[in-house]
Kinemage of the C-alpha trace (Angstrom):
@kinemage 1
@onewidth
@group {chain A} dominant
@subgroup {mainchain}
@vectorlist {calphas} color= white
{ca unk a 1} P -64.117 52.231 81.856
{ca unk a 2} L -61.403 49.899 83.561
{ca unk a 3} L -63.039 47.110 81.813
{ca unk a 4} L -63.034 49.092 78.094
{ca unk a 5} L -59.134 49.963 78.832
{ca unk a 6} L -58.370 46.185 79.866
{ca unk a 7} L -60.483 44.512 76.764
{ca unk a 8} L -58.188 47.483 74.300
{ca unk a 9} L -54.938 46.274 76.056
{ca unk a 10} L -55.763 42.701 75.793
{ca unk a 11} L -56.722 43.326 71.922
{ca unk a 12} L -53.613 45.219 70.894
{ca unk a 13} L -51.219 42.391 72.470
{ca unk a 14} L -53.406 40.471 70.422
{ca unk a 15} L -52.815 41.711 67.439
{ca unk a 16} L -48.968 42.131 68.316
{ca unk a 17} L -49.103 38.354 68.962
{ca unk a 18} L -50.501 37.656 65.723
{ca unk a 19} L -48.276 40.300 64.055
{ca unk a 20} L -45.589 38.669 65.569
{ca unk a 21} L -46.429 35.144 64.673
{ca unk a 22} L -46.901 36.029 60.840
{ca unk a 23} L -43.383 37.759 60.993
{ca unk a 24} L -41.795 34.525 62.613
{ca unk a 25} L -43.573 32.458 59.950
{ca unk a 26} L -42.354 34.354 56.966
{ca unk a 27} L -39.032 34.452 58.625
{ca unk a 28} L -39.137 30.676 58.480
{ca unk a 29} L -40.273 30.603 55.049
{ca unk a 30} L -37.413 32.795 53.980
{ca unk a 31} L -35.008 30.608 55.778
{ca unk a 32} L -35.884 27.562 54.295
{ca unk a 33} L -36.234 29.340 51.080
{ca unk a 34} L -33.168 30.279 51.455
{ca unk a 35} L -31.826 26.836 52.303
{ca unk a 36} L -33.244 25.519 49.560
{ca unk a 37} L -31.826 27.510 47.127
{ca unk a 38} L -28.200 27.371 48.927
{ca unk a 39} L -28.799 23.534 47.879
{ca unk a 40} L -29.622 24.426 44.256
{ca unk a 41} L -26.356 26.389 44.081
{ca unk a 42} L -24.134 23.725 45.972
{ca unk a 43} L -26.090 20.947 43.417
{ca unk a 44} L -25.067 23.939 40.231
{ca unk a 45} L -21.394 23.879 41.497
{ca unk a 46} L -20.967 20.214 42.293
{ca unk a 47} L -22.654 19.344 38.057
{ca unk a 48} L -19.635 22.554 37.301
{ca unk a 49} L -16.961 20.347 39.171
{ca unk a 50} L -17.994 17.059 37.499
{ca unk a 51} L -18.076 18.312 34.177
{ca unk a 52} L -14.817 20.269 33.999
{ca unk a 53} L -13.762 17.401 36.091
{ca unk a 54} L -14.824 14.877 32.735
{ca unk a 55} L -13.916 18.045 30.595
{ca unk a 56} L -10.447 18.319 31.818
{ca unk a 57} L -9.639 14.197 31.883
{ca unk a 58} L -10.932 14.074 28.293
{ca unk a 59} L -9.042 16.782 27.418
{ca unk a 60} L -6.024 16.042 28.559
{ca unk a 61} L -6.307 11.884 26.862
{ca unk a 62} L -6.846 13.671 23.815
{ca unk a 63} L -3.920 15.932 24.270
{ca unk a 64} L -1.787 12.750 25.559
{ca unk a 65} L -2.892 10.271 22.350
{ca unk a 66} L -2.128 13.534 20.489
{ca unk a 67} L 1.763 13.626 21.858
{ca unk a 68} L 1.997 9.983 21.324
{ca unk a 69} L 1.231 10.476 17.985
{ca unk a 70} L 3.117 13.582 17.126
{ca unk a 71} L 5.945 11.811 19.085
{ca unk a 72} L 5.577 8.927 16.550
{ca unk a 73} L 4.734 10.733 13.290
{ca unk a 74} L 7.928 12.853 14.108
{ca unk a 75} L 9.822 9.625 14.830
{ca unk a 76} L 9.050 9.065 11.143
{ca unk a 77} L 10.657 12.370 10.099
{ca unk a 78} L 14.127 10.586 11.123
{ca unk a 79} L 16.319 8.131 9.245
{ca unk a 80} L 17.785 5.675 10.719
{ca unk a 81} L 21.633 4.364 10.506
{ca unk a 82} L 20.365 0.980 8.853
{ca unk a 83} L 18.453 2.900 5.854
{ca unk a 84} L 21.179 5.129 4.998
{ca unk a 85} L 23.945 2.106 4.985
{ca unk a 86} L 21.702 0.479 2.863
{ca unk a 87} L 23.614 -1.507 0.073
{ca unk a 88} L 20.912 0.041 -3.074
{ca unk a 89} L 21.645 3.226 -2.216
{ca unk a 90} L 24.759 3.641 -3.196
{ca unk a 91} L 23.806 0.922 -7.053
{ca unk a 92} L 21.793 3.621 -7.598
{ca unk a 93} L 24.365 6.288 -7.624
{ca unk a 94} L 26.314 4.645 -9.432
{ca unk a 95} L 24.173 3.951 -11.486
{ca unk a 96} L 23.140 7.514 -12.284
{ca unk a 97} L 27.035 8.239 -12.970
{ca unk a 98} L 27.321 5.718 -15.603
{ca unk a 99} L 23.701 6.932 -17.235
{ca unk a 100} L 25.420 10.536 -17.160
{ca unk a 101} L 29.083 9.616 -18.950
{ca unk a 102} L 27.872 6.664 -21.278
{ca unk a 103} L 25.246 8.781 -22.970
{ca unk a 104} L 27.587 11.793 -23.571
{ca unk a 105} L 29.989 9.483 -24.743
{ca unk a 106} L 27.542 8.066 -27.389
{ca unk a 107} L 25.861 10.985 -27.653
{ca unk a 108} L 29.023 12.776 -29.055
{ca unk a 109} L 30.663 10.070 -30.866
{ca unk a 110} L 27.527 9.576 -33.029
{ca unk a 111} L 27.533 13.150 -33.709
{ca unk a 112} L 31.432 13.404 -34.988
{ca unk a 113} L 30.767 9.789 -36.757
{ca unk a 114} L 28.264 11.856 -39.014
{ca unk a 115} L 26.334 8.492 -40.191
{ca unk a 116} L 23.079 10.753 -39.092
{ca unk a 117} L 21.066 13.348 -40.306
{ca unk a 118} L 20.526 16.183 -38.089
{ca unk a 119} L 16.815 15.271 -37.717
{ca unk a 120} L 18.329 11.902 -36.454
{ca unk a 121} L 20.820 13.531 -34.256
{ca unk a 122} L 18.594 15.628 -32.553
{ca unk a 123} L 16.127 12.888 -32.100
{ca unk a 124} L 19.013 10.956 -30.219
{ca unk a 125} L 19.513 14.216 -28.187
{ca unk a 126} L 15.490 14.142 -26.555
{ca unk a 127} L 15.945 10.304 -26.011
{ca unk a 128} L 19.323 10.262 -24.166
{ca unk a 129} L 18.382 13.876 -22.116
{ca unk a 130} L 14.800 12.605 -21.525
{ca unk a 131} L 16.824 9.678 -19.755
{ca unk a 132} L 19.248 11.690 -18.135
{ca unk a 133} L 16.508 13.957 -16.457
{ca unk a 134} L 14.338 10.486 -15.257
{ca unk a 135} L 17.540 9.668 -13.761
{ca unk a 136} L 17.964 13.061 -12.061
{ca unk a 137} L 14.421 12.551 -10.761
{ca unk a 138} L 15.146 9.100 -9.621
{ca unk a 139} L 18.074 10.999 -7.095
{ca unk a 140} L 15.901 13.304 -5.864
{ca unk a 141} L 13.305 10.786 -4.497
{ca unk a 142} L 16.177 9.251 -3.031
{ca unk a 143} L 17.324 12.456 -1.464
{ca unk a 144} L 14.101 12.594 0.180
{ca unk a 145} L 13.655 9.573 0.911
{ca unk a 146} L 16.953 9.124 3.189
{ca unk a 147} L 17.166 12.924 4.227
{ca unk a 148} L 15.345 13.124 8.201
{ca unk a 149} L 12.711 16.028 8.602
{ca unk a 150} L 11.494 15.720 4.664
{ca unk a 151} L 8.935 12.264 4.546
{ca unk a 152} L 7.548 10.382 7.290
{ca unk a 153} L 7.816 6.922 6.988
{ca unk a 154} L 9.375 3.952 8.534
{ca unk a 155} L 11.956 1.893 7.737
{ca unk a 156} L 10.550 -0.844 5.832
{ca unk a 157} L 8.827 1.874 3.877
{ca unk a 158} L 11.847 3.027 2.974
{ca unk a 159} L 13.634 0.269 2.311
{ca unk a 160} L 10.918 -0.546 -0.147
{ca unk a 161} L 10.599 2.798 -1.836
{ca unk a 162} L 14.662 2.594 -2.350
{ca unk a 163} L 14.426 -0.952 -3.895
{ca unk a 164} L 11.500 0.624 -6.151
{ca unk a 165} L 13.683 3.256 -7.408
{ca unk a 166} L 17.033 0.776 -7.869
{ca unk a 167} L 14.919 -1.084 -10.184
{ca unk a 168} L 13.643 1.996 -11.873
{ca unk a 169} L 17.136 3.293 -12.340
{ca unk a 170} L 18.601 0.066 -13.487
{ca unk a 171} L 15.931 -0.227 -15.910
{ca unk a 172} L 16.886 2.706 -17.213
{ca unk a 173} L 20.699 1.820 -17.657
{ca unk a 174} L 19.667 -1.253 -18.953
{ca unk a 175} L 17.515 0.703 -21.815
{ca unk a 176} L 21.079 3.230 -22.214
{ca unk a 177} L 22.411 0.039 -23.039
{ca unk a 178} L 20.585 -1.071 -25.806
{ca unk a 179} L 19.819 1.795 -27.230
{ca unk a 180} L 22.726 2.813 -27.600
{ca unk a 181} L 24.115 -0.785 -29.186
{ca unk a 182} L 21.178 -0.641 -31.665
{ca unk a 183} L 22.300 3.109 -32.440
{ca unk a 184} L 26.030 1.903 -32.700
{ca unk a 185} L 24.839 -1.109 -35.036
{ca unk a 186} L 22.768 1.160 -37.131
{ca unk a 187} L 26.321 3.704 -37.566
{ca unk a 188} L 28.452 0.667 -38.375
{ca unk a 189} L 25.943 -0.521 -40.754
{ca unk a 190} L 25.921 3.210 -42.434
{ca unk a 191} L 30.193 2.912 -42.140
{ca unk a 192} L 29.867 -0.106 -44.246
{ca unk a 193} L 27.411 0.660 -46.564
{ca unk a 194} L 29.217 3.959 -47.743
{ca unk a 195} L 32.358 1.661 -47.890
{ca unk a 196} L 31.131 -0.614 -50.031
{ca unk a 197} L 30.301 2.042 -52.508
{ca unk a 198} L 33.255 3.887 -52.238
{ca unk a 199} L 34.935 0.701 -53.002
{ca unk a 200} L 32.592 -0.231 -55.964
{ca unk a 201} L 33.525 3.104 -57.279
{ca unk a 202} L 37.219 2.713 -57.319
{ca unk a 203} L 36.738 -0.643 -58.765
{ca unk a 204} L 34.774 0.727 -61.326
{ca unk a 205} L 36.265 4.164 -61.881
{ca unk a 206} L 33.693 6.110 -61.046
{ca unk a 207} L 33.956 9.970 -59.723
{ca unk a 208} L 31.978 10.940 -57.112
């Protein structure tokens, strides 16, 4: 009987043993499961840190070439001291003046002279106001072109777009010019003509 109770006792610490021993194993499984997958995360947050890390650094050159180049585009917005002194500017305004009281000046005259029809008259009215408004156009560019916050370019730019419209305006003056002298000739011409017969009808005695 001793011997049955002894051979129980020895089999249930046995069993606790083994028990025991699976129970330690599985704990050490856990733990290094455990372990392991701490790593994974650390590994997850370190690839987070890099790549926001890159993220942030490319970000931020982007954002810095970006204020270089707003800095410089807006730089371009502003005229500087040496464009708006510049010597064309003010041929071309003058230029516009004279454009503007020459052709009223012919423009009336050849109207009072009455050496034109009225289909001739009002064909010298679309020539000289076509003029005049070219000219009008040719001061707005310039307006825009030496006004800061309207156009962005530099100065050279400038400069050259101000010498482009000079020559365009002084072409035009120069084309006031001769119109108006061929117009002129064409009136004195008429003058004479109706001159000369008014004066071969005295001489003759002839009514109108």
């Amino acid at each position: 009987m001793k011997k049955l109770i002894v051979i129980l006792i020895m089999c249930s610490i046995s069993f606790q043993l083994k028990a025991q021993s699976e129970e330690v194993q599985q704990l050490l499984l856990n733990i290094e499961k455990l372990a392991q997958f701490k790593k994974i995360l650390q590994n997850m947050y370190d690839g987070y840190k890099l790549l926001n890390k890159g993220y942030t650094a490319v970000k931020n050159i982007s954002e810095g070439n970006f204020n270089i180049h707003k800095t410089f585009l807006d730089g371009l917005m502003e005229v500087s001291p040496a464009v708006k002194k510049y010597k064309r500017i003010a041929d071309i305004i003058s230029y516009q003046l004279r454009i503007a009281k020459e052709y009223k000046l012919a423009y009336n005259r050849f109207k009072e002279e009455k050496q034109f029809t009225i289909e001739e008259i009002d064909y010298l009215g679309k020539v000289y106001g076509n003029l005049f408004k070219e000219s009008l156009k040719a001061l707005d560019e310039l307006s825009m072109i030496i006004t800061s916050g309207k156009l962005r370019m530099s100065d050279d730019e400038r400069l050259q777009a101000i010498d482009k419209i000079y020559l365009s305006v002084e072409e035009q003056y120069t084309f006031l010019k001769e119109f108006t002298n061929n117009t002129n000739l064409l009136s004195l011409q008429r003058k004479a003509e109706k001159a000369e017969i008014e004066m071969s009808r005295r001489l003759y005695g002839l009514t109108k």
